[in-house]
Legacy VTK file of the C-alpha trace (Angstrom):
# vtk DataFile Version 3.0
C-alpha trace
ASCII
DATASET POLYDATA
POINTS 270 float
0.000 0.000 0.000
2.856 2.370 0.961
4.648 1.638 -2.248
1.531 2.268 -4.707
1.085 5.281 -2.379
4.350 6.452 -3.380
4.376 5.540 -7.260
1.070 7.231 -7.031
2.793 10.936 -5.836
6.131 10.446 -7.847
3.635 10.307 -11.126
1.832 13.083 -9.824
5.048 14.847 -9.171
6.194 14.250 -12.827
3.175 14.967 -14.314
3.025 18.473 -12.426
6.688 19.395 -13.734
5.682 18.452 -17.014
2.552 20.687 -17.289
4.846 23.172 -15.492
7.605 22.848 -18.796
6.954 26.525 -20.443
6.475 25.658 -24.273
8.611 27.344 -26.639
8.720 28.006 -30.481
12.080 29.438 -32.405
11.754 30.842 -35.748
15.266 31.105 -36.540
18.310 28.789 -36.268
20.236 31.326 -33.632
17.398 31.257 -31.216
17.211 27.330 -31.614
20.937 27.744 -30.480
20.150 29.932 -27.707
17.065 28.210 -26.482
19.320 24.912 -26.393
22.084 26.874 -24.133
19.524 27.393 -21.839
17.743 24.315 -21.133
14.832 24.485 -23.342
13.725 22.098 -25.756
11.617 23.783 -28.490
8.137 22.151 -29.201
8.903 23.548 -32.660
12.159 25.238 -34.512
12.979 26.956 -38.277
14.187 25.277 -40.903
18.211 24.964 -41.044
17.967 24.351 -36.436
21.092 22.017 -36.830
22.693 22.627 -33.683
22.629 20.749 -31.629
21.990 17.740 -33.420
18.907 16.855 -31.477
17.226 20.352 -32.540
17.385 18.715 -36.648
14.359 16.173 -35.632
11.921 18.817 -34.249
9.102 19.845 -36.432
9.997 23.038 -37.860
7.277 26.062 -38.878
9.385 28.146 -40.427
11.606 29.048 -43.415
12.817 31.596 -45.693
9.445 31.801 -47.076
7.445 32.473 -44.081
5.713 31.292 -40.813
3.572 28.744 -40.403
0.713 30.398 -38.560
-1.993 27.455 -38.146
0.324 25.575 -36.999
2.175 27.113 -34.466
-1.384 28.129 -33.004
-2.565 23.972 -33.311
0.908 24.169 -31.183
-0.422 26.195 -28.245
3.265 27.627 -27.442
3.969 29.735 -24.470
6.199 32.176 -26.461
7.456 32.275 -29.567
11.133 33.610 -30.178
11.361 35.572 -33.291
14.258 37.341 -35.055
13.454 41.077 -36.639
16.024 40.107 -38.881
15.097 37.230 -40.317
10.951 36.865 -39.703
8.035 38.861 -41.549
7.206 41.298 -39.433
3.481 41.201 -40.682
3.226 37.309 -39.790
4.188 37.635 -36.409
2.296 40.249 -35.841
-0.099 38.088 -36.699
0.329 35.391 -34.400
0.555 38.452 -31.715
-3.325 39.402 -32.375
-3.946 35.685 -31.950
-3.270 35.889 -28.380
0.285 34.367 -28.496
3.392 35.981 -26.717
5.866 36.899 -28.936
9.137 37.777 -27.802
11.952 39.632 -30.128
15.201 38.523 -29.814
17.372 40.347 -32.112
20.825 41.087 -30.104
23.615 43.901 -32.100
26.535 43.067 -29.764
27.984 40.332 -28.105
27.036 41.505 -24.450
23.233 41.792 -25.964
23.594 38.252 -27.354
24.533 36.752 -24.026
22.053 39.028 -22.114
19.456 37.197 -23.924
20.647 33.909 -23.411
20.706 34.664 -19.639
16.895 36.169 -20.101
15.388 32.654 -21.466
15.917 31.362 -18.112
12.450 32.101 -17.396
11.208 29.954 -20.319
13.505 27.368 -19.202
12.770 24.378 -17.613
16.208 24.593 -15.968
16.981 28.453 -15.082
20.288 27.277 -13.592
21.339 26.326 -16.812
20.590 29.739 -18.490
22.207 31.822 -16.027
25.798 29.200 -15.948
25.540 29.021 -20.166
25.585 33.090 -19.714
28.549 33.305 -17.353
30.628 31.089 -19.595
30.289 33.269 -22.160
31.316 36.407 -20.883
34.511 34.358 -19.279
35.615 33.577 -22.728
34.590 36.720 -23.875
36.280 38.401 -21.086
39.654 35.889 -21.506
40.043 36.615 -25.122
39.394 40.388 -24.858
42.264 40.591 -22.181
44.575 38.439 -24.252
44.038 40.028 -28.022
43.575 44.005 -27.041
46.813 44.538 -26.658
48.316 42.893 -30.276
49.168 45.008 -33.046
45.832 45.657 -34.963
45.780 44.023 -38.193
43.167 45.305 -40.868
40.455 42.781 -42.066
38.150 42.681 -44.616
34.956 40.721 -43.637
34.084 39.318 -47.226
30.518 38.150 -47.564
29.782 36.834 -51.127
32.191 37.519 -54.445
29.529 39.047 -57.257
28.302 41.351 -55.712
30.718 41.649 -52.567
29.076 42.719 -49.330
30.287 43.304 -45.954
29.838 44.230 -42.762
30.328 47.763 -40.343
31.116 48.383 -36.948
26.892 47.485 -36.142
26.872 43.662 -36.399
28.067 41.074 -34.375
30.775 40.296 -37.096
32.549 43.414 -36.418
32.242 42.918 -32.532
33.829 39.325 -33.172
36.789 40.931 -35.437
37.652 43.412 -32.516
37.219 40.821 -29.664
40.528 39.485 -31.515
42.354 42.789 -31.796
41.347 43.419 -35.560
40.441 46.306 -37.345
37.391 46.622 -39.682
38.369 48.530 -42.649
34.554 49.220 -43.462
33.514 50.039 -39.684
32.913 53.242 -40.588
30.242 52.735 -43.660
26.921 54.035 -41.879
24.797 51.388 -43.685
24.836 47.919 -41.311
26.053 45.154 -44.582
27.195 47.473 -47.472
27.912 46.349 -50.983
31.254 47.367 -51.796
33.761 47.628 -55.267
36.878 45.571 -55.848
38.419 49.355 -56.186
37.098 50.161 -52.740
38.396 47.196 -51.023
41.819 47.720 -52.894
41.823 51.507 -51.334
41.872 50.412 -48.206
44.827 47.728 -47.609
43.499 44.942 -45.773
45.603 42.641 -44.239
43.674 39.678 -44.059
40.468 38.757 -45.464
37.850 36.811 -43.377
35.039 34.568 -44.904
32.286 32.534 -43.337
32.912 29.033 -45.243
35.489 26.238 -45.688
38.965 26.260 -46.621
38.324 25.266 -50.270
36.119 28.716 -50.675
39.575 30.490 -48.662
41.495 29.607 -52.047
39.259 30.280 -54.345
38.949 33.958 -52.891
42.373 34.184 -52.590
42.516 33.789 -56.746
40.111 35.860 -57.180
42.039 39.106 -55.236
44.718 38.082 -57.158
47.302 39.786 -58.142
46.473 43.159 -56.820
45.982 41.954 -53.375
47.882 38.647 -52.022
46.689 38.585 -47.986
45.684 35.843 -46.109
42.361 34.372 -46.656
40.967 33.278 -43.158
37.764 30.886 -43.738
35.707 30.548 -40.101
32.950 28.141 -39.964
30.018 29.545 -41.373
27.489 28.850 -38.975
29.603 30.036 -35.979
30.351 33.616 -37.856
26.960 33.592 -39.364
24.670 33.117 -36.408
24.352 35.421 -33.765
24.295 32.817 -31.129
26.336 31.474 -28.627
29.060 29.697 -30.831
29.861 33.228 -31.814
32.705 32.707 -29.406
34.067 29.636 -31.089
33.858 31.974 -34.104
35.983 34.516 -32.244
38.947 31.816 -30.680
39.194 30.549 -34.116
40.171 33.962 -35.632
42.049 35.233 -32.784
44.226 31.939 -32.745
44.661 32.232 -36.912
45.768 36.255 -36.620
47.796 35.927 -33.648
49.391 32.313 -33.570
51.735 32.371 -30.433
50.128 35.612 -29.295
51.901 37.036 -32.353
54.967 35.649 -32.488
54.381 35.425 -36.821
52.810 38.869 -37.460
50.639 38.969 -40.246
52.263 41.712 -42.573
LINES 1 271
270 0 1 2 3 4 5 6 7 8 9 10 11 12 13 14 15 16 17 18 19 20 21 22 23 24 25 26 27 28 29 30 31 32 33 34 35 36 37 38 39 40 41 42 43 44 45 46 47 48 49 50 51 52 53 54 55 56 57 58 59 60 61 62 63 64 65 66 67 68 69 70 71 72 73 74 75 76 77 78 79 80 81 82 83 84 85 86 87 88 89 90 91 92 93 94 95 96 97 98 99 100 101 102 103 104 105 106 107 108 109 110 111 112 113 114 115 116 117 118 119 120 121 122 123 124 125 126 127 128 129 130 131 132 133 134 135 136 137 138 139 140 141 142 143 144 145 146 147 148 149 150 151 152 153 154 155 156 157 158 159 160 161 162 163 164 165 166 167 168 169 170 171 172 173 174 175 176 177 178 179 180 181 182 183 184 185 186 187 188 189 190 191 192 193 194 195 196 197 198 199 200 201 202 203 204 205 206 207 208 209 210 211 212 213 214 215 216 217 218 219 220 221 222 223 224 225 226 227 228 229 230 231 232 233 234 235 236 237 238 239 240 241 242 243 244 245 246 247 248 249 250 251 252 253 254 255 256 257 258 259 260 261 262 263 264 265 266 267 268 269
């Protein structure tokens, strides 16, 4: 009798904790990321939620062509993480005059990025989680700021595409990653947030080293294509870690940082 008693509250117990589980919905791959770091297992993601691996078997109701809004209501979600960046305004607006809680996540700088990982702790199942996934981040963050500041600053050109080129100024997370490791932007100062650029404007300014989100089979085949006016170093970072303004941002960051300043700069980059 004691022991049914007992299975009888521990089900009770887990079925109270589940109802308790806040449900969540990500419509982009970042917030997947982010929702992940902080212990919360989306009912639903966006298409391309890769990382980590579990996220690539939950339904997804989103993609570059829109939301879907029938679905995500069928879903009754507790909030729904969206990205002013990436979403249609209009649709989630949408879902907003349907009575569902929306919540903007759309961080310009590093500290925002980890400010809003340390915020989903009150969607998360484990808050704990949130608020340690937070702190680690702004240790590395902290660790590689103190160890990079001080290196000679090499200029970078953040390459995004080849016809038309694009880049990226001092407002994005890219430029707060090239900085974090000591470099210098040479389009920080264009007041438009991803410019299109020239060859001829690139040329002007002298880079040093040219950064792309991809593999090291696209680093060569930028490398030809400066060629021969400008023969730099052509750093390739993993795309999604550059790309995504989520928590592997970091990893982004400690594999430039190592690539521009191997031995703390004992081969300067010239």
């Amino acid at each position: 009798m004691v022991k049914s008693t007992w299975l009888v509250g521990l089900l009770l117990f887990c079925s109270s904790l589940l109802a308790a589980t806040p449900r969540v919905i990500t419509l982009a791959p970042h917030l997947t990321e982010l929702a992940f770091a902080a212990g919360i297992t989306p009912v639903a993601v966006s298409a391309w939620s890769d990382y980590p691996a579990s996220a690539a078997s939950l339904e997804q109701v989103a993609n570059w062509q829109g939301i879907r809004i029938e679905r995500i209501v069928q879903l009754k979600p507790d909030v729904v993480l969206a990205w002013r960046g990436g979403n249609p305004q209009r649709q989630v607006e949408q879902l907003q005059r349907l009575g569902i809680k929306v919540e903007w996540i759309d961080p310009q700088t590093l500290d925002q990025m980890i400010d809003a990982l340390a915020d989903l702790r009150r969607w998360s199942p484990h808050p704990q989680q949130a608020e340690d996934a937070a702190q680690a981040l702004r240790a590395q963050e902290m660790q590689l700021r103190q160890q990079y500041q001080q290196q000679p600053p090499v200029r970078i050109f953040l390459q995004f595409g080849q016809q038309p080129l694009f880049t990226a100024s001092r407002n994005t997370l890219q430029n707060a990653v090239i900085e974090l490791c000591g470099g210098r932007n040479i389009f920080a100062d264009s007041t438009v947030s991803w410019p299109q650029v020239s060859r001829e404007q690139v040329l002007a300014r002298h880079p040093q080293a040219i950064v792309i989100g991809g593999k090291a089979a696209q680093a060569a085949s930028i490398a030809q294509f400066w060629q021969p006016q400008l023969a730099v170093p052509v750093i390739a970072i993993n795309d999604d870690w550059l790309s995504r303004p989520g928590p592997r941002l970091l990893l982004a960051a400690q594999q430039l940082c190592a690539v521009l300043h191997p031995a703390k700069n004992s081969t300067k980059i010239d």
